[in-house]
C-alpha positions in Angstrom: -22.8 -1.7 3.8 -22.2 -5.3 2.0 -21.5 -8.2 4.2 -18.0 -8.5 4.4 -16.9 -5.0 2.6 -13.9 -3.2 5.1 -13.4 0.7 4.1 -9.6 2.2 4.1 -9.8 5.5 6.3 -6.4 6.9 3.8 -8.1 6.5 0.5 -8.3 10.1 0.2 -4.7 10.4 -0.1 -4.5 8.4 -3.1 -4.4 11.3 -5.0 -1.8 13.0 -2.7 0.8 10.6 -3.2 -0.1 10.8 -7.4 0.0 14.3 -7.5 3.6 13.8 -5.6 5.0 11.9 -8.4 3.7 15.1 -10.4 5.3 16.9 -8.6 8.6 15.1 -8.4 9.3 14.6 -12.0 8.0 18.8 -13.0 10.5 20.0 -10.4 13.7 17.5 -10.8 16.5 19.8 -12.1 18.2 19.5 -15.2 21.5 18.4 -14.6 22.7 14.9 -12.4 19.8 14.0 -9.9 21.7 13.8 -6.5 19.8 12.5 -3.5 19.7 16.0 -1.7 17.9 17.1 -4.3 15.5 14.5 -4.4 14.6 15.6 -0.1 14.2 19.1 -1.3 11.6 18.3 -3.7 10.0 15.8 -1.6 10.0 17.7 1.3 8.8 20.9 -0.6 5.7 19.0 -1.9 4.8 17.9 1.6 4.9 21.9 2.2 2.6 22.6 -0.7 0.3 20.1 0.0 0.2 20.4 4.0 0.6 24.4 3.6 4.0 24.6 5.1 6.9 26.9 4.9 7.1 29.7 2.3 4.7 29.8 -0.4 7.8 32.0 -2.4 9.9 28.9 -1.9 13.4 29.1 -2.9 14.1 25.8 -4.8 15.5 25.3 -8.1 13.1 23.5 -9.6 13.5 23.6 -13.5 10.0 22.1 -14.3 7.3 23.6 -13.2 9.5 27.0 -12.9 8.0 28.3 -9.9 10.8 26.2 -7.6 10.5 24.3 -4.6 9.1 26.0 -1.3 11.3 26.6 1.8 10.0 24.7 4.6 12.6 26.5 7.1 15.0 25.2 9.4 12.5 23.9 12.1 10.9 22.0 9.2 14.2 20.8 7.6 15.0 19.2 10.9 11.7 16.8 11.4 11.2 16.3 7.6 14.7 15.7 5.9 15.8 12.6 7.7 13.1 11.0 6.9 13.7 9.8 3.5 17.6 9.0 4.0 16.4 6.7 6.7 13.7 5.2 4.7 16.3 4.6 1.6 19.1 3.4 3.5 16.5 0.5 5.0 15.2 0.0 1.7 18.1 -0.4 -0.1 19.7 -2.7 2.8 16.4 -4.7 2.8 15.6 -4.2 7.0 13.0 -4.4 8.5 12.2 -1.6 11.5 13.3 -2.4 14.8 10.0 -1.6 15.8 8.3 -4.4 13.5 6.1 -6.9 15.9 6.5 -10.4 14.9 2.7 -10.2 13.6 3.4 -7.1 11.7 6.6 -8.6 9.9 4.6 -11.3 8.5 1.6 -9.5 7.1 4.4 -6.9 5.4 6.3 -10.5 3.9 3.5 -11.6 2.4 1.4 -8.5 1.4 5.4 -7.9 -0.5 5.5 -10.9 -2.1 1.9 -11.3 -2.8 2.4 -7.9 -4.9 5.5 -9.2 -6.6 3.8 -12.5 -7.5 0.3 -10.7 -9.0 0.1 -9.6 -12.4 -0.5 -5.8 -13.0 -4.1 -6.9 -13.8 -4.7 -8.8 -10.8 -3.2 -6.5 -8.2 -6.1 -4.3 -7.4 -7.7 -7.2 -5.9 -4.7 -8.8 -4.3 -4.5 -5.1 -2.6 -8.4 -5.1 -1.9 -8.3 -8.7 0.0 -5.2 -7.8 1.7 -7.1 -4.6 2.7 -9.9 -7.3 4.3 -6.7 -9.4 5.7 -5.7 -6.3 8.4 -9.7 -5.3 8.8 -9.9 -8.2 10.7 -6.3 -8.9 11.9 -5.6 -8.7 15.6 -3.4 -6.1 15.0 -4.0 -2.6 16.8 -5.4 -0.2 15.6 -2.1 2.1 15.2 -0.4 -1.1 13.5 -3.8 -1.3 10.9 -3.3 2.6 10.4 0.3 1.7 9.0 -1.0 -0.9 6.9 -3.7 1.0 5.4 -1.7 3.9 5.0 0.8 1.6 3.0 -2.0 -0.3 0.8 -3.3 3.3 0.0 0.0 4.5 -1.8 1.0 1.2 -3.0 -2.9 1.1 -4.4 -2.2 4.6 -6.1 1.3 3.4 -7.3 -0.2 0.9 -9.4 -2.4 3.2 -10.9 -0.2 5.6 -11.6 2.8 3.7 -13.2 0.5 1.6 -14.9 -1.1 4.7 -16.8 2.5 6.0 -17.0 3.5 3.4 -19.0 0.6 2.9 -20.8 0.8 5.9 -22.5 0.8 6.6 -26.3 2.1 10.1 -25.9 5.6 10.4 -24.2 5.4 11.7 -20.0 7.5 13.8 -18.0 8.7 10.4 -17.2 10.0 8.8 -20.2 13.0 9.8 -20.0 13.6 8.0 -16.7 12.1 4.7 -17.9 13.3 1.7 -20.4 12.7 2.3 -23.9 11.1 -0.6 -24.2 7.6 -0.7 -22.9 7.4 -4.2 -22.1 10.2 -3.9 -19.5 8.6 -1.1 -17.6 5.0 -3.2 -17.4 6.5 -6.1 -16.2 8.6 -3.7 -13.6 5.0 -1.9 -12.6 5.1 -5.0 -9.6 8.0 -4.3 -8.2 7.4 -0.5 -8.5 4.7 -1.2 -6.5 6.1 -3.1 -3.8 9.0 -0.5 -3.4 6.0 1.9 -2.6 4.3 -0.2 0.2 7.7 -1.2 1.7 8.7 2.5 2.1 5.6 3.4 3.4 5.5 1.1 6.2 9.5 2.4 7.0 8.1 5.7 6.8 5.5 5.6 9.4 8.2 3.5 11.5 10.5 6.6 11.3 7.7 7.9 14.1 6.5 5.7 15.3 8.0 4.3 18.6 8.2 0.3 19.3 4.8 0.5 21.6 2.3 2.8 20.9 0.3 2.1 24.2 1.2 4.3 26.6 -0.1 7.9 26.3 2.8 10.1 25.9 4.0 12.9 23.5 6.3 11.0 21.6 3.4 8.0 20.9 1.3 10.9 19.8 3.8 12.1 17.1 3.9 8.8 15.8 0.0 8.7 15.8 -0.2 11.7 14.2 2.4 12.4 12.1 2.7 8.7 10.5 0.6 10.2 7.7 3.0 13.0 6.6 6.1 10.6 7.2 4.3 7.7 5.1 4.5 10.4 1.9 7.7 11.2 2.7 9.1 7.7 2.2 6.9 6.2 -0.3 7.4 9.4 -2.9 11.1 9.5 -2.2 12.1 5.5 -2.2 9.6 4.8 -5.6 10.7 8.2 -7.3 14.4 7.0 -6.4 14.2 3.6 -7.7 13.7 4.6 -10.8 15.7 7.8 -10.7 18.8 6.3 -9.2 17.9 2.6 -10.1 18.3 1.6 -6.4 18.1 -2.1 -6.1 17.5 -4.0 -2.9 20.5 -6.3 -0.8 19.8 -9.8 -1.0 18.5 -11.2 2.0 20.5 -12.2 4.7 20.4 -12.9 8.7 22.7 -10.1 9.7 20.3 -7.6 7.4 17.0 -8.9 9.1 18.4 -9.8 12.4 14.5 -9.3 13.8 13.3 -11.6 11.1 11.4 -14.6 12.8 13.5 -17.9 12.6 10.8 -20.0 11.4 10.4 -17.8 7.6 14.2 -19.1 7.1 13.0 -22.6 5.6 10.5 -20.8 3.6 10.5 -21.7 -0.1 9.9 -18.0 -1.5 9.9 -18.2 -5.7 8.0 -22.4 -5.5 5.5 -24.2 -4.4 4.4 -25.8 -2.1 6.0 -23.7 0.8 7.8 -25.5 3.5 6.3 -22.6 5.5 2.6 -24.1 5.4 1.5 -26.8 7.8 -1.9 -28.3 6.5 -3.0 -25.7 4.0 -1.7 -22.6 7.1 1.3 -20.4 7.4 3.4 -21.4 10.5 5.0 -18.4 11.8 7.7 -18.0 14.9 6.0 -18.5 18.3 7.7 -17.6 21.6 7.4 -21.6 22.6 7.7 -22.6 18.7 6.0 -22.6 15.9 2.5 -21.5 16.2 -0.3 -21.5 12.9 -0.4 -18.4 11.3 -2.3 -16.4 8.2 -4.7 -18.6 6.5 -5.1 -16.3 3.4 -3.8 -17.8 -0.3 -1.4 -15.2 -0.5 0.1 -14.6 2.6 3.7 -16.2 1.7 6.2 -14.9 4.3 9.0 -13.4 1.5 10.4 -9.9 1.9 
């Protein structure tokens, strides 16, 4: 092991959430998209991939023609919330109740730090941001969700950048700009759209303290995985289906948003935010020094 190298425990799922998108766009029907139909497919790929539900499936899938699996009633109740919840945050620009003030900064900047990066430079905006929660003080649950989030949003880039790459039309195309320029410069915010639904995702089960040892903590332990997928493959699959654009900021939308990021100069430099070359974030008896890193800008 290199001095200094930090491994992400979810990089095996980088292909799961690729092979969602896959997935998605081969089983989206053929007339208007509606969001119900986007859950179903969603949902149904969790089943394929997790082995849930009916392997006939009963889904109306028009790409792939073999339709979408049926992941029964029990499974309907603990799966298809999820990605309403996740939207309807998203699309409000919230953050999750059960944000910690440390936890709502790291996600501000690791956003903004996304949107600011060129495509090219991303992967290792992503791979020092990976370092950044290694050794945060963060627990270890709160780390999980972050890794979790740099995963998809790692795999997202990948994907749409190849996507749009392309010489030969996708499965996509249709879905995207005609001009190719527009979709690049979008890959960014494609990206973000990713890491911000995953982090609502796993909040969907995960309660506002994960310390005590009970049953609903372990759901949220466990279970943060599948409900990650859920709202990263819905919300980036929906923002470009549905063209889903985010609320401007405002105090009544992030009423759990510390004070201090108010002042914060979000699109210039230098950042009111920054007190001697660090971040000053909201402290219980005022402002207190925060993240040190280059790119931790406290935007969401």
């Amino acid at each position: 092991m290199k001095k200094g190298m930090n491994y992400n425990p979810y990089e095996f799922l980088s292909t799961t959430f690729s092979s969602g998108l896959d997935y998605i766009v081969s089983n989206l029907p053929a007339g208007p998209i509606k969001l119900s139909d986007l859950n179903t497919i969603v949902t149904g790929y969790i089943a394929t991939a997790y082995n849930l539900g009916s392997s006939s499936g009963s889904g109306s899938g028009s790409g792939s023609g073999s339709g979408v699996p049926n992941i029964g009633p029990v499974g309907q109740a603990l799966l298809s919330p999820i990605l309403p919840n996740v939207a309807n945050n998203y699309i409000n620009n919230t953050i999750p109740s059960n944000f910690t003030t440390e936890k709502q900064i790291l996600s501000f900047s690791i956003v903004r730090g996304i949107r600011k990066n060129s495509v090219e430079s991303l992967g290792n905006f992503m791979q020092e941001m990976l370092q950044a929660v290694a050794q945060s003080n963060l627990s270890d649950d709160d780390k999980s969700s972050f890794y979790l989030a740099l995963t998809m949003a790692w795999s997202s880039l990948n994907y749409w950048t190849n996507i749009v790459s392309s010489a030969i039309p996708t499965a996509w195309s249709p879905y995207l700009n005609t001009n190719q320029a527009v979709n690049y410069a979008n890959i960014p915010f494609w990206v973000s759209s990713t890491f911000k639904s995953s982090l609502g995702g796993f909040s969907q089960v995960q309660t506002p303290t994960m310390l005590p040892s009970n049953l609903i903590n372990y759901i949220g332990k466990s279970a943060g995985e599948v409900s990650t997928l859920i709202g990263s493959l819905g919300v980036t699959s929906g923002k470009i289906l549905f063209q889903w654009a985010e609320r401007p900021y405002s105090p009544d939308s992030q009423p759990n948003r510390p004070k201090a990021m108010d002042n914060c100069n979000c699109d210039n430099e230098p950042d009111p935010c920054m007190q001697n070359g660090n971040y000053i974030v909201s402290g219980g008896g005022g402002p207190t020094v925060g993240m040190t890193n280059r790119y931790l800008m406290m935007c969401w």
